[in-house]
C-alpha positions as CSV (number, residue, x, y, z in Angstrom):
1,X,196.6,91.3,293.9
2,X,193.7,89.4,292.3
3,X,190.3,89.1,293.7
4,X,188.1,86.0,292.6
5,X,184.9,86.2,293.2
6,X,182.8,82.9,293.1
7,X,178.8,82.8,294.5
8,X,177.7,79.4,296.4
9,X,174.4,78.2,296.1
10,X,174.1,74.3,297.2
11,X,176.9,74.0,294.9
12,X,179.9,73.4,297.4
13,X,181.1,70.5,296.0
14,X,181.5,72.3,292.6
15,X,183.1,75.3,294.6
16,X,185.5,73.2,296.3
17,X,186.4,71.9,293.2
18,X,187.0,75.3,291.9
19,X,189.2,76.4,295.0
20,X,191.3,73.6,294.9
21,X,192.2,74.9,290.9
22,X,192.8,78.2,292.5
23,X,195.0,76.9,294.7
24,X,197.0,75.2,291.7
25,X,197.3,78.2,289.8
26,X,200.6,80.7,289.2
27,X,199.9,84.2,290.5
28,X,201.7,86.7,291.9
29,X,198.8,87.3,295.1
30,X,195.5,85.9,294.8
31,X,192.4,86.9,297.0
32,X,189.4,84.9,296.9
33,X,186.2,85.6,297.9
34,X,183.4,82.9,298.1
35,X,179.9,84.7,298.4
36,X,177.4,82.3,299.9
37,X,174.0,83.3,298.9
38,X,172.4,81.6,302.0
39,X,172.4,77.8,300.9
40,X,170.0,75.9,302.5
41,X,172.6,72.8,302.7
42,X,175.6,72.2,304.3
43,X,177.7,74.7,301.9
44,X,179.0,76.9,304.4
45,X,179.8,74.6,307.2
46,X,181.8,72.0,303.9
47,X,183.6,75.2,302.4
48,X,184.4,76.2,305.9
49,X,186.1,72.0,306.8
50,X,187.9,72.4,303.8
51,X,189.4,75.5,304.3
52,X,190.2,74.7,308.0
53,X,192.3,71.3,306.5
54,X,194.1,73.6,304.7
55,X,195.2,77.1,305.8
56,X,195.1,78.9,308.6
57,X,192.2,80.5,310.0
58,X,192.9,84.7,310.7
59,X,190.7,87.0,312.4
60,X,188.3,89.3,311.6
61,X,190.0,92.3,309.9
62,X,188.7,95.6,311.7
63,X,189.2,97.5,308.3
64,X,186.9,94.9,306.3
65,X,183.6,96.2,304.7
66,X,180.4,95.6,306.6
67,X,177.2,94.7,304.7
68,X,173.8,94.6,305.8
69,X,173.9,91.7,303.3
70,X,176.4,89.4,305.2
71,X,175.5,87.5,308.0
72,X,179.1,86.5,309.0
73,X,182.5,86.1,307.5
74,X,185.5,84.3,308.1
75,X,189.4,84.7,306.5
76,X,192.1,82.1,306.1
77,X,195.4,82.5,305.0
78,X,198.6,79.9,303.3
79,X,201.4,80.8,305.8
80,X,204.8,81.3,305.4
81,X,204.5,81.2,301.3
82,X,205.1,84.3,298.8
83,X,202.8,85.4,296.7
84,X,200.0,85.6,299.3
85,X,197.2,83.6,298.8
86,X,194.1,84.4,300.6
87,X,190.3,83.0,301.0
88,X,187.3,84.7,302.4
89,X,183.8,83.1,303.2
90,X,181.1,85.3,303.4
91,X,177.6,83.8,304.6
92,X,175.1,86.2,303.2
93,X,171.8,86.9,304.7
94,X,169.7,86.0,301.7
95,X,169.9,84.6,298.3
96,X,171.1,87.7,296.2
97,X,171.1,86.0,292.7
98,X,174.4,86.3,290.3
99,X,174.2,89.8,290.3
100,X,174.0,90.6,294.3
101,X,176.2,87.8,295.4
102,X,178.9,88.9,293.0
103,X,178.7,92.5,294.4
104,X,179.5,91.2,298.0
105,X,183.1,90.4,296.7
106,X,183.4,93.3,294.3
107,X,182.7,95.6,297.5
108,X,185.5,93.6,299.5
109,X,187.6,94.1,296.2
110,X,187.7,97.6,295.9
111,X,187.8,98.3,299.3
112,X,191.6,96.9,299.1
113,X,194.0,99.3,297.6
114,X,196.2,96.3,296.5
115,X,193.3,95.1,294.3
116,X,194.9,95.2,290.3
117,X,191.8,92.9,288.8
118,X,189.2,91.5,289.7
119,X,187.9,88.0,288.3
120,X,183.8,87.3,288.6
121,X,184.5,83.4,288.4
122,X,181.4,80.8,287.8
123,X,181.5,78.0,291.2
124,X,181.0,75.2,288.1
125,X,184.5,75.8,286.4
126,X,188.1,75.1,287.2
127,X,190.9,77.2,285.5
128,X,194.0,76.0,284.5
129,X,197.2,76.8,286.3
130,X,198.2,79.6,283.9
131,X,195.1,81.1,283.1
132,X,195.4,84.0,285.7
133,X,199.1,84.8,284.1
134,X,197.0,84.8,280.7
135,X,194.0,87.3,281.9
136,X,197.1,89.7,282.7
137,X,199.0,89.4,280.0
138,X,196.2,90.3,277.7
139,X,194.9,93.2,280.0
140,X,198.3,94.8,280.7
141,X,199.0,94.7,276.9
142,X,196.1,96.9,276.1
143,X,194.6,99.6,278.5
144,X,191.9,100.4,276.3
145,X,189.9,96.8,278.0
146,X,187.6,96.9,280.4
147,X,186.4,93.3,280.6
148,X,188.3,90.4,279.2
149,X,187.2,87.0,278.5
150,X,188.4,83.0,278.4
151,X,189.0,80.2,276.5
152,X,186.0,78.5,277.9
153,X,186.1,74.6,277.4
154,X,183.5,71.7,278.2
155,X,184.5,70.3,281.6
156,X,183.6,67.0,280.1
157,X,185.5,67.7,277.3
158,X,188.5,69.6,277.5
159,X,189.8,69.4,273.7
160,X,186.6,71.0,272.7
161,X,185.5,75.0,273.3
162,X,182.3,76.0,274.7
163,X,183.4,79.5,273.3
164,X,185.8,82.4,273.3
165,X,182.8,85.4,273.8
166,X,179.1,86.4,272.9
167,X,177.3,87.2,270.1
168,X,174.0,88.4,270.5
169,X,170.7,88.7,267.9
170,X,168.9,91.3,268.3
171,X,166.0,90.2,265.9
172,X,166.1,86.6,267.2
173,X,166.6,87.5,271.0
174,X,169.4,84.7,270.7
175,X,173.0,84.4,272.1
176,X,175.6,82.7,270.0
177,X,179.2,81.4,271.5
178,X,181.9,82.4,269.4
179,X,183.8,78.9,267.8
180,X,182.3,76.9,269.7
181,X,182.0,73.3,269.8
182,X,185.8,74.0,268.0
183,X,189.4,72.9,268.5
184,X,191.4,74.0,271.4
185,X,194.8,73.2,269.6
186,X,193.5,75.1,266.5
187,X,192.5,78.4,268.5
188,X,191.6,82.2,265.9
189,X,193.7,85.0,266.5
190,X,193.2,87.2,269.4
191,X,192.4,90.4,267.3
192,X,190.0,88.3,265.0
193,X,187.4,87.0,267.8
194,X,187.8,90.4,269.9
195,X,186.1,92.1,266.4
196,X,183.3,89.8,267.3
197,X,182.8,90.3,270.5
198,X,179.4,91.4,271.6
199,X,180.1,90.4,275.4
200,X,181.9,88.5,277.5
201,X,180.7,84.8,278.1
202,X,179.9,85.4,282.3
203,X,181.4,82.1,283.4
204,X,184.9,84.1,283.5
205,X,184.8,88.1,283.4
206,X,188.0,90.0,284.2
207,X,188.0,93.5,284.9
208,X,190.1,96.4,286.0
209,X,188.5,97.8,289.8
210,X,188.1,101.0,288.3
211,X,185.2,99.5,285.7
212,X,183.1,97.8,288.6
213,X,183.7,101.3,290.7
214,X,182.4,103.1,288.0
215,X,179.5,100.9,287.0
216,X,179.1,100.4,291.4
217,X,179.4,96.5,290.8
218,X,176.7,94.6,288.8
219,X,173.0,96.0,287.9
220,X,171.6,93.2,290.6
221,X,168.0,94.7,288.8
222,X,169.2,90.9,286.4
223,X,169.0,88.2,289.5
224,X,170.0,85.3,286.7
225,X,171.3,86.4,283.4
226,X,171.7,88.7,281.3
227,X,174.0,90.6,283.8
228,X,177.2,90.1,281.5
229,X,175.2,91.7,277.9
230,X,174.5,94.3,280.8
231,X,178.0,95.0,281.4
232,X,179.1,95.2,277.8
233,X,176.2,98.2,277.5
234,X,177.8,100.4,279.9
235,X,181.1,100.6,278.5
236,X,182.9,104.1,278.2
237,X,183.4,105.6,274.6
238,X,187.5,104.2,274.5
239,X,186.9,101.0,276.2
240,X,186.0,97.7,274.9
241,X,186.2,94.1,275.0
242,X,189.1,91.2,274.7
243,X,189.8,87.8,275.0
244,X,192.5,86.4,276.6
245,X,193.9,83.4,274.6
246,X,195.9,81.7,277.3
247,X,193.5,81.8,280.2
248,X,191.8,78.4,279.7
249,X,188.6,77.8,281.8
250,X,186.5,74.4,281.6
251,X,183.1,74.9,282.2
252,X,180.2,72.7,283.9
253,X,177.5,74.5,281.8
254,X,175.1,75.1,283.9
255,X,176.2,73.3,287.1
256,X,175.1,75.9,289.7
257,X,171.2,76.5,288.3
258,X,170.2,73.4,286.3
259,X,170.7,74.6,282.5
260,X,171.8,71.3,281.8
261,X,174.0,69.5,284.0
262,X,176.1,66.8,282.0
263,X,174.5,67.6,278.8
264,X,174.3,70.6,276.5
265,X,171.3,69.6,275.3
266,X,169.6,69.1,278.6
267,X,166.5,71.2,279.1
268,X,166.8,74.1,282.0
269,X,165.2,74.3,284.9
270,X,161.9,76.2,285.6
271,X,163.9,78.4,287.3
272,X,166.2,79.2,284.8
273,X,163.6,79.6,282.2
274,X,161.6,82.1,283.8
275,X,164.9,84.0,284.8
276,X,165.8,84.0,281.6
277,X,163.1,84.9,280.2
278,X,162.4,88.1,282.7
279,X,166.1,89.3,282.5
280,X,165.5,88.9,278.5
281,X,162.8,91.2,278.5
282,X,164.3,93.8,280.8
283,X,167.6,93.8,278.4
284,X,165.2,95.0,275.6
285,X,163.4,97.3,277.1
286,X,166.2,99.2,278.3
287,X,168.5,99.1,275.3
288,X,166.6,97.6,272.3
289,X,163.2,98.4,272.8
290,X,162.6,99.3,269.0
291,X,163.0,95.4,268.8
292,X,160.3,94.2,271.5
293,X,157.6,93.3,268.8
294,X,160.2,90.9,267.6
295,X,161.1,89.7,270.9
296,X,157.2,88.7,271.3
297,X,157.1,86.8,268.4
298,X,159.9,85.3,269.5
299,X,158.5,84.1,272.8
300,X,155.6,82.8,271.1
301,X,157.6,80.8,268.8
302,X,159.2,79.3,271.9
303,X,155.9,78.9,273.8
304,X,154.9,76.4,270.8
305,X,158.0,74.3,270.8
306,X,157.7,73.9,274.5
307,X,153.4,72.8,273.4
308,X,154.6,70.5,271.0
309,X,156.6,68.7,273.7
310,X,153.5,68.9,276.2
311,X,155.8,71.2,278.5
312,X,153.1,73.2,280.1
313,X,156.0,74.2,283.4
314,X,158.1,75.2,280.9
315,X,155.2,77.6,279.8
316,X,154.1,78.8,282.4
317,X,157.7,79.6,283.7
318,X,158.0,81.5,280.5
319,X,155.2,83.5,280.8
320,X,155.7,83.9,284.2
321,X,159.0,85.9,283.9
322,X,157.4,87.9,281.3
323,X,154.2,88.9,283.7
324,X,156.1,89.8,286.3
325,X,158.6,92.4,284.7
326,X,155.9,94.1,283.7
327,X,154.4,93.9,286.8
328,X,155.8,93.3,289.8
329,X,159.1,95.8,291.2
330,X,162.6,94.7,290.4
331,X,163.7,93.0,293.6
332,X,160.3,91.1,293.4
333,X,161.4,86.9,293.5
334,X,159.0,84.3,292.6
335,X,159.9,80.7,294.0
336,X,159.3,78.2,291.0
């Protein structure tokens, strides 16, 4: 069995897309859990319509997992079909960011003993039908992976990769995607990108239970990014990270925050910047703190860029983030 997780915020029409791809795609049992992180639309009450149109509605497991996190839950179930393919609403009682909402469905995960992987799944992509068949074939052919990646491509483009993993500068404090903006027909070899690979691009992270039971799920410390150059730090001594070739994913970019819907260019959201920004700054200060100065200097070069543009939100979301990492606790969130 597979569990998918996806997180809803205000993004149902995206996750509905996403489901329906799901539902497309060749498996051999497929879980999914949709973790809604308390929209303040319609999300529940449209991912719920669409669900009922389509499989049968099942009652509440006795065995399932409580949460003082979930509000309330409801199951559905295709009937009559083999491999079993199930779905799983959960409306959580507040908005837990990536990090929290993901954790909802890794707890439901591994609290099923059928559980093989486990796929944290962005609400803004839709796979293609064999991509679940690809995440397995690469992970089965070699048990030293932990977390495995995809053959992200632009939703808007499908010929063209929005990249294959992450690179990260440490000096620069600035994430690269592996070919991207390159050919899907003319894709590297497996081996060459996986030498590469600083982490896995968090749109599409596959991972064997036992890595999210030993890690307990993601460091929800990140509430918006970072979280997957989190995961890739707490790897074993043995383990590492792959790419899997044939699981193709197109991507929205940004759909479910405002990084830059329908452009790649587009400027993010307030939001996103000062999330950024604060999860940026916790990642070096817990692993590459040699390299704050750097970082700084960094910042400032971005703080005048956003000047020369006459972006004073963009500043003070910047700045923001930064003030309150040092300052306020961890599970401190600042409406922007």
């Amino acid at each position: 069995m597979i569990y998918t997780i996806l997180v809803n915020w205000k993004g149902w029409r995206d996750t509905i897309e996403c489901l329906r791809s799901l539902e497309a795609a060749e498996h051999d049992g497929l879980t999914i859990v949709v973790s809604d992180n308390a929209s303040p639309d319609e999300s529940v009450d449209q991912i719920r319509a669409w669900a009922n149109d389509r499989f049968h509605c099942v009652d509440a497991d006795p065995n399932f997992p409580s949460s003082s996190c979930v509000h309330r839950s409801f199951r559905w179930q295709r009937d009559g079909e083999k491999p079993p393919f199930r779905l799983i609403l959960t409306e959580n009682t507040d908005n837990l960011g990536f990090a929290g909402g993901n954790n909802v469905g890794i707890r439901i995960a591994l609290a099923d003993s059928a559980c093989r992987y486990i796929l944290l799944l962005n609400n803004d992509t839709e796979i293609e039908p064999g991509a679940l068949r690809g995440f397995e074939r690469r992970m089965s052919a070699d048990p030293t992976l932990a977390l495995c990646g995809a053959t992200l491509v632009f939703h808007d483009n499908e010929r063209v990769v929005q990249g294959l993993g992450g690179t990260y500068n440490r000096f620069f404090a600035r994430t690269a995607a592996i070919y991207s903006n390159g050919n899907l027909n003319s894709l590297p070899d497996e081996a060459q990108v996986e030498k590469k690979i600083d982490y896995v691009i968090g749109a599409a992270i596959f991972s064997r239970p036992s890595f999210f039971v030993r890690t307990n799920g993601l460091d929800e410390g990140y509430f918006l990014y970072y979280e997957e150059l989190d995961l890739s730090r707490r790897l074993q001594t043995g383990e590492r990270m792959g790419w899997a070739k044939d699981a193709v994913v197109r991507h929205k970019v940004g759909g479910s925050i405002g990084t830059g819907v329908g452009s790649r260019k587009a400027r993010g959201s307030d939001l996103s910047i000062y999330y950024g920004h604060r999860s940026m700054i916790r990642y070096h200060w817990t692993y590459l703190r040699p390299y704050l100065p750097l970082l700084m200097l960094s910042l400032l070069r971005s703080t005048l860029a956003y000047l020369r543009k006459r972006d004073i939100r963009a500043v003070r979301a910047l700045w923001l983030g930064v003030f309150d990492f040092f300052t306020k606790p961890l599970r401190f969130r600042r409406a922007i």
